[in-house]
C-alpha positions as CSV (number, residue, x, y, z in Angstrom):
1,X,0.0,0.0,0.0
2,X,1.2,3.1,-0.7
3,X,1.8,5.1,2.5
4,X,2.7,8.5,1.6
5,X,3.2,11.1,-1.7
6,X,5.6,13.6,-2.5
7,X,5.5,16.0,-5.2
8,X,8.1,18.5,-6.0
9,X,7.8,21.9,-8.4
10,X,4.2,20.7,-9.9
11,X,3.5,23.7,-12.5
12,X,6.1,24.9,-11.2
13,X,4.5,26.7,-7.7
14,X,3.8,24.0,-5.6
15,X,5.2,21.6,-3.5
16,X,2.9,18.7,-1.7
17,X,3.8,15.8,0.9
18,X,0.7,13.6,1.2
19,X,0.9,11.1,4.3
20,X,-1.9,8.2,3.6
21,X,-4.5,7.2,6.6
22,X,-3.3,3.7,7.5
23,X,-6.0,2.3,7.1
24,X,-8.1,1.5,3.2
25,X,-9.5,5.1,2.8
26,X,-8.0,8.3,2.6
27,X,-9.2,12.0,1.7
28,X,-7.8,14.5,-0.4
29,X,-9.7,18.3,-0.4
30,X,-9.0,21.4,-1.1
31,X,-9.6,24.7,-3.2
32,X,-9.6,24.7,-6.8
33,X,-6.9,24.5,-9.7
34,X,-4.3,23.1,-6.6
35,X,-3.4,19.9,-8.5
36,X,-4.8,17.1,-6.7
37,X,-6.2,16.1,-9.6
38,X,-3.8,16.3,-11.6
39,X,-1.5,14.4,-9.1
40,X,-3.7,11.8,-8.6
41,X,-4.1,11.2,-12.4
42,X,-0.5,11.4,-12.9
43,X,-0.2,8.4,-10.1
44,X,-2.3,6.6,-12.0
45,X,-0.6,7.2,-15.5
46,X,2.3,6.4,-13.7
47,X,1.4,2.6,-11.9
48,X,0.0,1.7,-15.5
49,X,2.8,2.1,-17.2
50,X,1.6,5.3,-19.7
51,X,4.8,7.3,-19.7
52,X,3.6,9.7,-22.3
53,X,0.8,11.7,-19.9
54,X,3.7,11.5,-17.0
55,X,6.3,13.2,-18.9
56,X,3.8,16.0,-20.4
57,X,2.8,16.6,-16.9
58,X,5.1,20.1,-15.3
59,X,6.8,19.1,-12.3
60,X,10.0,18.1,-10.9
61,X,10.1,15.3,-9.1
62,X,7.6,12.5,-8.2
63,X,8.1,10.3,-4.9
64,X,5.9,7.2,-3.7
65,X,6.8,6.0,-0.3
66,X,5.2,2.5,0.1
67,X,4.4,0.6,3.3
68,X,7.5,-1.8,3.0
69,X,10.1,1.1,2.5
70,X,10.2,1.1,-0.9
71,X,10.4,4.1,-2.9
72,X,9.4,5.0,-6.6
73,X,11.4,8.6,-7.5
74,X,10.5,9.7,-11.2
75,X,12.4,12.8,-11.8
76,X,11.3,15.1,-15.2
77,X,13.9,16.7,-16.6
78,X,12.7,19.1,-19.6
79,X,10.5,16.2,-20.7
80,X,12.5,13.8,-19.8
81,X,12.1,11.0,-17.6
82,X,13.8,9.2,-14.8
83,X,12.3,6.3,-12.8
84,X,14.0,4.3,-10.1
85,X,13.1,2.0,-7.3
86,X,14.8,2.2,-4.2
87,X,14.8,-0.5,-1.1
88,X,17.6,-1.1,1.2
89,X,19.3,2.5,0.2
90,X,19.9,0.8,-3.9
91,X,18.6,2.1,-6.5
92,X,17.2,0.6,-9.5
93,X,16.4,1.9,-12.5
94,X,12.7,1.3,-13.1
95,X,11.2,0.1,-16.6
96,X,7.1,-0.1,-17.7
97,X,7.0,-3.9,-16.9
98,X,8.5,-3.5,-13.5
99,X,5.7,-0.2,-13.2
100,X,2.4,-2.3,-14.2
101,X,3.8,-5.1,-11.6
102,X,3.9,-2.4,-8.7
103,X,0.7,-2.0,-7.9
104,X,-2.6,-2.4,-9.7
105,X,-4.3,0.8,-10.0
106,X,-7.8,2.1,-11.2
107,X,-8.7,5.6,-11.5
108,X,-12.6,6.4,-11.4
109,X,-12.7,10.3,-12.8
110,X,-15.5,13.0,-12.3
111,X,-16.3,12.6,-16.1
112,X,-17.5,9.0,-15.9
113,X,-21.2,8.2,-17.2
114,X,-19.1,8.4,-20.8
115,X,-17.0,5.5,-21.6
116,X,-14.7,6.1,-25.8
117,X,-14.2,3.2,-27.3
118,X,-10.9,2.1,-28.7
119,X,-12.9,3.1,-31.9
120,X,-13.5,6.5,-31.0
121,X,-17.1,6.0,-30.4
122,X,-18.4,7.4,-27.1
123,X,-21.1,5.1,-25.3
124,X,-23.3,5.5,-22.2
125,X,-20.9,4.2,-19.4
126,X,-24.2,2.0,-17.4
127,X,-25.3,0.9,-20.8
128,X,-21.8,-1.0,-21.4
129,X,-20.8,-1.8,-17.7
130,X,-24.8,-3.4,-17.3
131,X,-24.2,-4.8,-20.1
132,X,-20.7,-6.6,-18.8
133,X,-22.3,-7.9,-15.8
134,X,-24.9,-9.5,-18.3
135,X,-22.1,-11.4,-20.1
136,X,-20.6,-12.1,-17.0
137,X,-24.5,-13.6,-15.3
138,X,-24.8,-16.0,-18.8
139,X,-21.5,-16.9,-18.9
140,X,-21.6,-18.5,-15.2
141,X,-24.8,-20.0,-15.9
142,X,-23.7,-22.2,-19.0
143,X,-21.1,-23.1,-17.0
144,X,-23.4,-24.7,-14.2
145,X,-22.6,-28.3,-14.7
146,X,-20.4,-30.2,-12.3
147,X,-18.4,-32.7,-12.7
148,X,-17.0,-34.5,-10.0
149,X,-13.9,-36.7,-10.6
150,X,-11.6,-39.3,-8.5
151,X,-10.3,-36.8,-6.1
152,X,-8.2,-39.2,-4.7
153,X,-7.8,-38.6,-0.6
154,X,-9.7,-39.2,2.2
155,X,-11.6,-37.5,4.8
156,X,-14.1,-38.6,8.0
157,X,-17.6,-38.6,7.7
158,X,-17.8,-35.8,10.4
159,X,-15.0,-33.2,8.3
160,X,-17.1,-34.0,5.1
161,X,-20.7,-33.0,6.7
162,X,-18.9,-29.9,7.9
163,X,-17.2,-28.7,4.5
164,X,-20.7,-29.2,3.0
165,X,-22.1,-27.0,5.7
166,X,-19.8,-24.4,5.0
167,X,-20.2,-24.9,1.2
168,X,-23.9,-24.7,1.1
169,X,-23.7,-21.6,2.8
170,X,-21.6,-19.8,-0.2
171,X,-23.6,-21.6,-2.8
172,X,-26.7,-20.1,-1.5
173,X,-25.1,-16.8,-1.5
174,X,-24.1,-17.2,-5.0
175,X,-27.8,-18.2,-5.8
176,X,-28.9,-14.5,-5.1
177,X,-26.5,-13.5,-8.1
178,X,-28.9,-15.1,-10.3
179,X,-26.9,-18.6,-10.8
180,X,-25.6,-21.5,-9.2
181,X,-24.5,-25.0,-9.6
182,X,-26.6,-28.4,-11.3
183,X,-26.0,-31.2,-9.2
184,X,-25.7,-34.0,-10.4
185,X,-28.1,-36.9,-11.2
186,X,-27.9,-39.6,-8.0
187,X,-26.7,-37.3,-5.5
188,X,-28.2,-34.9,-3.2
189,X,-27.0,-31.6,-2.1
190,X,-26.6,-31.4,0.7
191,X,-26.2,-35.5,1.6
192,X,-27.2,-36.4,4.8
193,X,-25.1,-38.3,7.1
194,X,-26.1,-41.2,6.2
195,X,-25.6,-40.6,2.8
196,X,-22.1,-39.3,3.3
197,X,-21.5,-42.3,5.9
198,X,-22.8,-45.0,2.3
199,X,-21.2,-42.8,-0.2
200,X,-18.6,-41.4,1.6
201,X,-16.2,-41.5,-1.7
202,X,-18.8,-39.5,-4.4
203,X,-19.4,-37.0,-1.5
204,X,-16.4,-36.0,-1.3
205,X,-15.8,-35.8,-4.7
206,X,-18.6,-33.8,-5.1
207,X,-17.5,-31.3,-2.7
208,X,-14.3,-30.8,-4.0
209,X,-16.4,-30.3,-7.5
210,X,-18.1,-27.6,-5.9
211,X,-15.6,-26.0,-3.8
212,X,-13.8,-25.7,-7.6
213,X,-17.1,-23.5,-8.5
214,X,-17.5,-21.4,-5.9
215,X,-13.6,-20.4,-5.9
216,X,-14.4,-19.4,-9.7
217,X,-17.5,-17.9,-9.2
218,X,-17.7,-16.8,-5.4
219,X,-16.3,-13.1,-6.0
220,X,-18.5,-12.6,-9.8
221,X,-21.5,-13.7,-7.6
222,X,-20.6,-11.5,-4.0
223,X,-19.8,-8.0,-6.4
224,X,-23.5,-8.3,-7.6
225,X,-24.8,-8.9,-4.2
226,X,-23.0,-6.0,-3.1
227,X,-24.1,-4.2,-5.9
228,X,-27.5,-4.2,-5.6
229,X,-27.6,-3.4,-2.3
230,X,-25.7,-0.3,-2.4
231,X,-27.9,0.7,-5.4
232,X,-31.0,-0.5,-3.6
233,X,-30.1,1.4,-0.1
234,X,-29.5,4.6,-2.0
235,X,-32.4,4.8,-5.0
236,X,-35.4,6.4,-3.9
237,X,-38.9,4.2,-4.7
238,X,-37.2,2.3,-6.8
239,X,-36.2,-1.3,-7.1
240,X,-32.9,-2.4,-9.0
241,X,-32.3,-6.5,-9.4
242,X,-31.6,-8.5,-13.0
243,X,-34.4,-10.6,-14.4
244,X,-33.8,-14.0,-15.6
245,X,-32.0,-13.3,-18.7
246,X,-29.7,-11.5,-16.6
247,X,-30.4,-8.2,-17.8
248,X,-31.1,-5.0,-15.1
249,X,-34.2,-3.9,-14.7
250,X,-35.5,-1.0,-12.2
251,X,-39.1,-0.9,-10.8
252,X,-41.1,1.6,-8.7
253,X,-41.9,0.1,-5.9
254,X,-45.1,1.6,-5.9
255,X,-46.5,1.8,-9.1
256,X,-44.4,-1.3,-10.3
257,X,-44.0,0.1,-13.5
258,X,-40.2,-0.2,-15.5
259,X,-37.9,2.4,-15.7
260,X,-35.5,1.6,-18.6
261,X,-31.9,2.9,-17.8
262,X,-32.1,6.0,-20.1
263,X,-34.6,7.3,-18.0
264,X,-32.2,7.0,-14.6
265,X,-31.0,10.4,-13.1
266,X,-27.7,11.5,-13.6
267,X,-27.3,10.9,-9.6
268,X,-28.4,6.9,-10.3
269,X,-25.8,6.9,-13.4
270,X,-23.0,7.7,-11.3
271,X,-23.7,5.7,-8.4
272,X,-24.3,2.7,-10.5
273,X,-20.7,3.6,-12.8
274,X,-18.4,4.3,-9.4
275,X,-19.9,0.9,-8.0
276,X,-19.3,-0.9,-10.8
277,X,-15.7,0.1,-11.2
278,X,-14.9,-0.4,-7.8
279,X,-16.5,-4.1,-7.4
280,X,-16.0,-5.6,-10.7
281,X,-13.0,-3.8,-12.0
282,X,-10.7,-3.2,-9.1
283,X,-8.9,-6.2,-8.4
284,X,-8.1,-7.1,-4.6
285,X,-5.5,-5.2,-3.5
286,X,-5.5,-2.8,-5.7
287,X,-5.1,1.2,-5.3
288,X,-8.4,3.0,-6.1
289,X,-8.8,6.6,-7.0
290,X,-12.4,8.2,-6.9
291,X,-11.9,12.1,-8.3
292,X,-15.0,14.6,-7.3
293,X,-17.3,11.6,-6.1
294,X,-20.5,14.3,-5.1
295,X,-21.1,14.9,-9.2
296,X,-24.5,15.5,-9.5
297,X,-25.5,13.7,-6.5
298,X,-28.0,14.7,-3.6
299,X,-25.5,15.5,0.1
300,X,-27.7,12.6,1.8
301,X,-26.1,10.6,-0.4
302,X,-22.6,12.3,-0.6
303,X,-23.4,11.1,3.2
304,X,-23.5,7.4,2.8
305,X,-20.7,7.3,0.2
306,X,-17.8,6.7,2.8
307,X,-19.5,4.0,4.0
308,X,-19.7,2.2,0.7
309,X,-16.1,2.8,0.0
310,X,-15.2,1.8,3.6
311,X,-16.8,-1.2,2.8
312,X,-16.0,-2.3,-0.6
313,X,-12.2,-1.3,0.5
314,X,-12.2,-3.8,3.6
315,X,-13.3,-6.9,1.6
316,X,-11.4,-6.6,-1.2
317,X,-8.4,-5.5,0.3
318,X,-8.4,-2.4,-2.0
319,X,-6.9,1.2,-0.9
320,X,-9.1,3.8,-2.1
321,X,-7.9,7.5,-2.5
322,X,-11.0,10.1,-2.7
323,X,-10.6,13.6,-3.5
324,X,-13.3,15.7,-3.0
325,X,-14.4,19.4,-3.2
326,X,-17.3,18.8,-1.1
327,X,-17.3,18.4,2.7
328,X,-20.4,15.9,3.0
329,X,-18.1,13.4,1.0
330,X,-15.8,13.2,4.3
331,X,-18.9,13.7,6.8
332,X,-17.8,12.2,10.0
333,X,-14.3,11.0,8.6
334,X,-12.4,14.1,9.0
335,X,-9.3,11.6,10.8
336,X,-9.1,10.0,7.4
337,X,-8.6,13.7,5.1
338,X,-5.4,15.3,4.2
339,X,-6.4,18.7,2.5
340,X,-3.7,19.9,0.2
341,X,-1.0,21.8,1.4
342,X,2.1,23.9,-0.1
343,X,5.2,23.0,1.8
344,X,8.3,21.3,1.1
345,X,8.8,17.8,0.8
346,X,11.7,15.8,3.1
């Protein structure tokens, strides 16, 4: 994780040192045209190996001070740029390989209901993401078919009841995704005891079938969950889930009419693109960045947003980075904000 950021002679006027909250969340605020956006954009360029917006960027030097000592200095010298690691006082120069290996990074900005295509073409941003999760709902459930086969080992009819326990648990969790596994013909799921205790071979074959699915599916399955329950919490008389096609459809809970996504607010659009990004597109342990999260959206639920991120950030291991303009953002986390400051860096 990264645990604090210097930056010296950005546009040539300021100077920042940004110490990290320890924990998965940190703020960033401050007045306008400061640079914290471009800083944070310029971390991201950075981490994914894209040189070319680094080195266009004014500023002098560039340090990232991670939890484990290490350092990443990028000096830019007319232009011109210098990268190199540092751990145990050696330096190491610093190539784009070694850069996309660092640290995973994903960088949600404050224009974000647009997504360009490699094409050029410019598409709505829930359109394509709903869209993704689609793909991702069909492709899990033509893969629903197990197979057990001769797993080879042994275990006590006591261990194997438990593990079932424990795996019919996450199957019915992945169930409320909208898919799950077909078990198969002559077996039961879960077995009893005595069926285990008779069939104590299939049984465990069988479980170490399904413990194969829900490792591949487990994390697809929990980032819709979580989904549509941040969605749900924060809509107003509305309804979000996907049908069984696996497409998203909105209701009013009232009325019960539907609301096709072209109709959602600008407000919903956001919420449903940050979320997106930050459950199915930030892989665990990754650094998040959420620039200007408020856009368009209502201060009760600039309120809740922390939470979400909080969240999201604790069971995915991610660290997110937030900056904001707008105080409701931070609400009652003022312990986790750093607001941007001009002073030298040591």
């Amino acid at each position: 994780m990264l645990a604090k950021i210097c930056i010296q002679g950005l546009f040539d006027e300021y100077d920042y040192e940004i110490v990290l909250d320890k924990g998965n969340l940190t703020y960033l605020h401050s007045q306008n045209g400061l640079g914290k956006s471009t800083v944070m954009k310029m971390i991201h360029n950075l981490l994914e190996g894209n040189l070319e917006e680094v080195r266009t960027t004014v500023f002098d030097r560039l340090d990232l001070v991670f939890d484990d000592g290490k350092i990443l200095t990028v000096e830019n010298k007319n232009q011109e740029l210098s990268i190199l690691g540092r751990r145990n006082e050696v330096d190491e120069k610093v190539g784009i390989r070694e850069l996309k290996e660092l640290l995973k990074s994903v960088y949600i900005g404050p224009e974000r209901t647009f997504v360009t295509l490699d094409n050029g073409e410019t598409v709505s941003a829930v359109d394509l993401y709903m869209k993704d999760i689609t793909e991702s709902i069909e492709k899990a459930r033509s893969d629903s078919r197990i197979v057990p086969g001769d797993c080879g080992e042994k275990m006590s009819d006591a261990d194997l009841d438990k593990l079932f326990k424990d795996t019919e648990a996450r199957i019915a969790f992945i169930k409320q995704a909208g898919f799950g596994p077909e078990i198969p013909s002559g077996l039961r799921f879960p077995p009893s005891r005595y069926e285990i205790s008779c069939s104590n071979t299939k049984y465990l074959a069988l479980a170490r079938a399904l413990d194969a699915y829900v490792g591949k599916y487990y994390r697809l399955a929990e980032s819709i969950v979580v989904f549509k329950d941040i969605v749900n919490t924060m809509f107003v008389n509305k309804t979000v889930d996907f049908n069984g096609r696996g497409y998203l459809e909105a209701h009013m809970d009232r009325s019960g009419i539907t609301i096709p996504l072209s109709k959602f607010s600008s407000g919903e659009k956001q919420i449903m693109v940050m979320f997106y990004q930050l459950l199915f597109k930030a892989a665990p342990g990754s650094l998040v960045i959420i620039d200007e999260p408020e856009v368009s959206l209502h201060v009760n639920w600039q309120h809740q947003l922390g939470k979400f991120f909080m969240d999201i950030a604790r069971i995915r291991e991610l660290q997110v980075l937030v900056t904001t303009h707008a105080p409701a953002v931070i609400h009652d986390d003022w312990d986790k904000a750093v607001e941007l400051e001009n002073s030298r860096c040591s």
